[in-house]
KOLLO-85592 format. One record per residue (C-alpha): residue number from 1; residue in three letters; x, y, z. Coordinates in Angstrom, 3 decimals, m for minus. Layout:
r i->NUM; aa->ala; xx->X; yy->Y; zz->Z $
...
END
This chain:
r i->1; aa->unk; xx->4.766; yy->16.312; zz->5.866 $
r i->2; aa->unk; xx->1.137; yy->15.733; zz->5.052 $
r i->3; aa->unk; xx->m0.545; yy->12.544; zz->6.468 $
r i->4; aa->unk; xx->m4.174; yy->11.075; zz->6.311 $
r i->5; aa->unk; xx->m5.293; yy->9.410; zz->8.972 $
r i->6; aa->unk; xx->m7.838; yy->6.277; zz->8.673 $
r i->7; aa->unk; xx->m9.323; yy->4.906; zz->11.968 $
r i->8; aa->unk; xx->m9.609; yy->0.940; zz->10.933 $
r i->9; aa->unk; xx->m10.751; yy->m2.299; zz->12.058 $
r i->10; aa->unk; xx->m8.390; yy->m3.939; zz->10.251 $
r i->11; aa->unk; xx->m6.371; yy->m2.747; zz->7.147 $
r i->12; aa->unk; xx->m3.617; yy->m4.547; zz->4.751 $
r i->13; aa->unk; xx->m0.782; yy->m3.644; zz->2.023 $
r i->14; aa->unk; xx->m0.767; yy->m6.490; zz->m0.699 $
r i->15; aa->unk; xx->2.203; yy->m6.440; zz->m3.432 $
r i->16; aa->unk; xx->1.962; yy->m8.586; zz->m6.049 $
r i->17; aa->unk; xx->m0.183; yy->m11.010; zz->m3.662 $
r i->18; aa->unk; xx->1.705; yy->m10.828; zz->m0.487 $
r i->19; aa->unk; xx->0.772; yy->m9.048; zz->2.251 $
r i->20; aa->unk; xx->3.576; yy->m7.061; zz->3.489 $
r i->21; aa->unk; xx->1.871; yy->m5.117; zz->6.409 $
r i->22; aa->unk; xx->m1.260; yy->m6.259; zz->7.895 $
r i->23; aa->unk; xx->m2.876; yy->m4.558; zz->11.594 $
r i->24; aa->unk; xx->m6.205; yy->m5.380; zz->12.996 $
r i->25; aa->unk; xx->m7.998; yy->m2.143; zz->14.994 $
r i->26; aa->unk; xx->m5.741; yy->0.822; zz->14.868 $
r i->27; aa->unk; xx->m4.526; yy->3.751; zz->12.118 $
r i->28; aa->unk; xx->m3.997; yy->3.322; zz->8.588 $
r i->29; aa->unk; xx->m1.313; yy->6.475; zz->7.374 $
r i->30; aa->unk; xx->m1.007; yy->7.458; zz->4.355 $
r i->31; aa->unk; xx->2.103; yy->9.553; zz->4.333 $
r i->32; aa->unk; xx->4.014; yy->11.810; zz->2.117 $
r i->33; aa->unk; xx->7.296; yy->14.302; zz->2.676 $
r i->34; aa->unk; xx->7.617; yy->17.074; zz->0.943 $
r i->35; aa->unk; xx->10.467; yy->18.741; zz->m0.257 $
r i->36; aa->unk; xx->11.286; yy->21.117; zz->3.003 $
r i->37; aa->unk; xx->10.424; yy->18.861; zz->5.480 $
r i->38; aa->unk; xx->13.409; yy->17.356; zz->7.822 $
r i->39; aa->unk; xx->13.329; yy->14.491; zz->10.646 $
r i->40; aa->unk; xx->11.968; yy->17.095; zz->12.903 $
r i->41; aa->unk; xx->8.223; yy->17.540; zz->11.104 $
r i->42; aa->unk; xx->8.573; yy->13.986; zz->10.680 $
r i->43; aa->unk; xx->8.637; yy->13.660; zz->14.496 $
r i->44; aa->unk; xx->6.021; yy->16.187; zz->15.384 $
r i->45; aa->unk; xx->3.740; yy->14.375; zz->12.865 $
r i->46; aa->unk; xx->4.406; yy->11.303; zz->14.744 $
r i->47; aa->unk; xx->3.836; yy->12.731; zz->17.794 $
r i->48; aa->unk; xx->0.185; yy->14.144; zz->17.280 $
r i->49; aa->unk; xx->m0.820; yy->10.681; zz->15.654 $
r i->50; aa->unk; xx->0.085; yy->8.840; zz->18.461 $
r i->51; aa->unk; xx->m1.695; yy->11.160; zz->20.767 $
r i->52; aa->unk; xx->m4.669; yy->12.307; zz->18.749 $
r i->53; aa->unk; xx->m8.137; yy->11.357; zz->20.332 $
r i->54; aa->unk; xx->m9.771; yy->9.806; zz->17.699 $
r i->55; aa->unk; xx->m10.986; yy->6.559; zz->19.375 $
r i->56; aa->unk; xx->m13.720; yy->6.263; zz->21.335 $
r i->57; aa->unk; xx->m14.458; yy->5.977; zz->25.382 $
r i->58; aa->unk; xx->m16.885; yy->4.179; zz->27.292 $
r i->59; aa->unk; xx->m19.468; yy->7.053; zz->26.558 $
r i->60; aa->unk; xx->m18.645; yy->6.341; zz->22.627 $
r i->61; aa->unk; xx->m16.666; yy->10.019; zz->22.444 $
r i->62; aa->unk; xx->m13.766; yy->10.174; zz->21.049 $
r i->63; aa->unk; xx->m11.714; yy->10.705; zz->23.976 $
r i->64; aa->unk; xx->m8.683; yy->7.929; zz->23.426 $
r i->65; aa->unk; xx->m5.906; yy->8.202; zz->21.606 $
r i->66; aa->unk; xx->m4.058; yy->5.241; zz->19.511 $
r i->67; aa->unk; xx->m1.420; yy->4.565; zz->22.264 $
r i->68; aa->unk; xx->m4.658; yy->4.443; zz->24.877 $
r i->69; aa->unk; xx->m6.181; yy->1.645; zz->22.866 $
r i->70; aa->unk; xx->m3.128; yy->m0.036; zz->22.199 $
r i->71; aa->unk; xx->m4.143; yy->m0.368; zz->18.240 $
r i->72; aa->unk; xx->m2.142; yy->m0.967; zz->15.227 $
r i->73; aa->unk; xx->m0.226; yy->1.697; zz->13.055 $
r i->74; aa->unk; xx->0.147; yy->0.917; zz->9.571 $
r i->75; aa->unk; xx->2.110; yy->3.348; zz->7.808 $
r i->76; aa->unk; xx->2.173; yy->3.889; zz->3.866 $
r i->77; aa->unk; xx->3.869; yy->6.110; zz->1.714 $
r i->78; aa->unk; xx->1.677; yy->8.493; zz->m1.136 $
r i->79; aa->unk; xx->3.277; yy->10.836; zz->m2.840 $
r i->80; aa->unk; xx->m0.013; yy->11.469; zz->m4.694 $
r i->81; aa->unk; xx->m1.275; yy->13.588; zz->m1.121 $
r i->82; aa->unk; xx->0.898; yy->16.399; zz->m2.244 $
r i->83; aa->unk; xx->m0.920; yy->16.665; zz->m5.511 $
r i->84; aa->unk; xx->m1.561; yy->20.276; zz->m7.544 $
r i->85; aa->unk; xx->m5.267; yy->20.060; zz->m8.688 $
r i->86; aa->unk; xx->m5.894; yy->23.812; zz->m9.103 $
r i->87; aa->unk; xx->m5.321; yy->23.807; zz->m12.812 $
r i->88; aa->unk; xx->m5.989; yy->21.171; zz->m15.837 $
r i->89; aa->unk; xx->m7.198; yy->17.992; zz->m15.826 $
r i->90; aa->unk; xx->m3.763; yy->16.340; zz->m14.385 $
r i->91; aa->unk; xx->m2.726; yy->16.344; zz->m11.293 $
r i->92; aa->unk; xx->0.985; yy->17.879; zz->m10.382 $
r i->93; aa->unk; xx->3.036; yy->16.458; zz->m7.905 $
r i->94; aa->unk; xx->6.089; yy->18.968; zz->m7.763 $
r i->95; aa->unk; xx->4.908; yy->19.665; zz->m4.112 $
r i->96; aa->unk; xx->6.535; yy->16.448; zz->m3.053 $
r i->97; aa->unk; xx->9.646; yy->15.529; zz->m1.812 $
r i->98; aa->unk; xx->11.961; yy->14.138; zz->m4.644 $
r i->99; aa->unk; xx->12.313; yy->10.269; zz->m4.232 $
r i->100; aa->unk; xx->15.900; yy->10.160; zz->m2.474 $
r i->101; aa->unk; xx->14.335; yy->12.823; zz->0.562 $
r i->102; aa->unk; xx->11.024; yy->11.287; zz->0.272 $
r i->103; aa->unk; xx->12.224; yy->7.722; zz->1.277 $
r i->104; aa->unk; xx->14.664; yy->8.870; zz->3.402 $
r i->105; aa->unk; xx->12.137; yy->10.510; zz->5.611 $
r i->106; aa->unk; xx->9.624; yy->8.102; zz->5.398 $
r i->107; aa->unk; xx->12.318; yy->5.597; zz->6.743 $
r i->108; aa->unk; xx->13.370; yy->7.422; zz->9.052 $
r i->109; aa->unk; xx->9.496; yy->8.153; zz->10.134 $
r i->110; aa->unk; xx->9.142; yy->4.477; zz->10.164 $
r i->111; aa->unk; xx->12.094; yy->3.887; zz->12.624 $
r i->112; aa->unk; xx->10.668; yy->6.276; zz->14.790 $
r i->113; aa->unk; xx->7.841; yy->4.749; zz->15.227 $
r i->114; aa->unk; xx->8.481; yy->1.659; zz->15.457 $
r i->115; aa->unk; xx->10.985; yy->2.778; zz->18.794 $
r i->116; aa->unk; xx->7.660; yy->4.596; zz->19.973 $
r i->117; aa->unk; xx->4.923; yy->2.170; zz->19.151 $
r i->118; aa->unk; xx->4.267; yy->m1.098; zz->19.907 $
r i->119; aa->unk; xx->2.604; yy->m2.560; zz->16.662 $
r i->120; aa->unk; xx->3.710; yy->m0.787; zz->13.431 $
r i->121; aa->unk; xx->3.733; yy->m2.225; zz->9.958 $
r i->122; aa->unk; xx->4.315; yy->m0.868; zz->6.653 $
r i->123; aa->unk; xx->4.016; yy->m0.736; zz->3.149 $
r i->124; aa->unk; xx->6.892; yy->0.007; zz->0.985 $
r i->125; aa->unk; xx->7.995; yy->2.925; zz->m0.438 $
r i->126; aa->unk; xx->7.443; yy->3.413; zz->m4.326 $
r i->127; aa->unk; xx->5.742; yy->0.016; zz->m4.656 $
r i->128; aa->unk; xx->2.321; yy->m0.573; zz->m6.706 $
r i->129; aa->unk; xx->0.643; yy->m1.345; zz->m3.512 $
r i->130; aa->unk; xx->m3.165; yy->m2.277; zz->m3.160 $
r i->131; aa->unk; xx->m4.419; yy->m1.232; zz->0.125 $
r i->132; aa->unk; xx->m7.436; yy->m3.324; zz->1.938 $
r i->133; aa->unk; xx->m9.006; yy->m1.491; zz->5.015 $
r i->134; aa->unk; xx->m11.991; yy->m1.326; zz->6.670 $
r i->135; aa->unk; xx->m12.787; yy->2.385; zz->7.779 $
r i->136; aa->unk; xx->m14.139; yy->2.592; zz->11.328 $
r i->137; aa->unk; xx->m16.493; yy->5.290; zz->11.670 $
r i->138; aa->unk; xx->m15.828; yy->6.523; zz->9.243 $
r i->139; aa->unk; xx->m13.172; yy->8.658; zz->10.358 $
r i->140; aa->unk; xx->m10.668; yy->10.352; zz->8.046 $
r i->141; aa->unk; xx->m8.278; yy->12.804; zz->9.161 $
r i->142; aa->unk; xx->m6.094; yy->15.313; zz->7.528 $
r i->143; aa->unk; xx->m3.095; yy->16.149; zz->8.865 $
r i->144; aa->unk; xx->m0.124; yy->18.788; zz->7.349 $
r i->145; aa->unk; xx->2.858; yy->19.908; zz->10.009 $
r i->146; aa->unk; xx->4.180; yy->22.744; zz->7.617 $
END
């Protein structure tokens, strides 16, 4: 699974004018299975986001992780991570999960953390979502379990 990480203030999934999945400080995930990946990446994925130090201590290093400042998770599905860009104009997107797997994991991702976290939200899967967030930092991390 590949994942990008976006330390927020505050971030929001709109569809169609509703906002489906709204957190104030916390991470914004963009997620995106790809085709070998099983329940197991899904959970060490979840696992190092949860305990990743990318918030900041009293001394302003980051030192804390998301469940030591209690923030928001906000999860969204994007296919578009496991994009080919090495040749043409076009991007390819054979290097993700088929949509069947692909939602499958990401619900099951989902469930996982919502039994693990305290405050998770979502988008929804295959949806034309618009995504509002305010970046933190910034910081943007990159994360691939395979």
């Amino acid at each position: 699974m590949i994942a990008l990480l976006q330390r927020v203030s505050e971030a929001r999934v709109v569809i169609v004018g509703e906002t489906v999945g709204q957190i104030g400080a916390g991470l914004l995930v963009l997620v995106c299975a790809e085709p070998d990946d099983t329940p197991a990446v899904g959970d060490k994925l979840l696992a190092k986001i949860l305990k990743l130090r990318i918030f900041s201590d009293d001394q302003g290093k980051m030192n804390r992780s998301l469940q030591d400042v209690g923030g928001g998770l906000l999860i969204v599905s994007q296919f578009t991570l496991a994009a080919d860009t090495k040749s043409g104009n076009r991007p390819g997107f054979s290097a993700a999960a088929p949509p069947a797997l692909g939602e499958a994991l990401y619900d099951r991702f989902v469930e996982a953390a919502r039994a693990q976290h305290p405050v998770v939200q979502t988008g929804r899967f295959g949806a034309d979502m618009q995504v509002h967030l305010v970046n933190d930092g910034p910081v943007t991390i990159p994360l691939n379990m395979n």
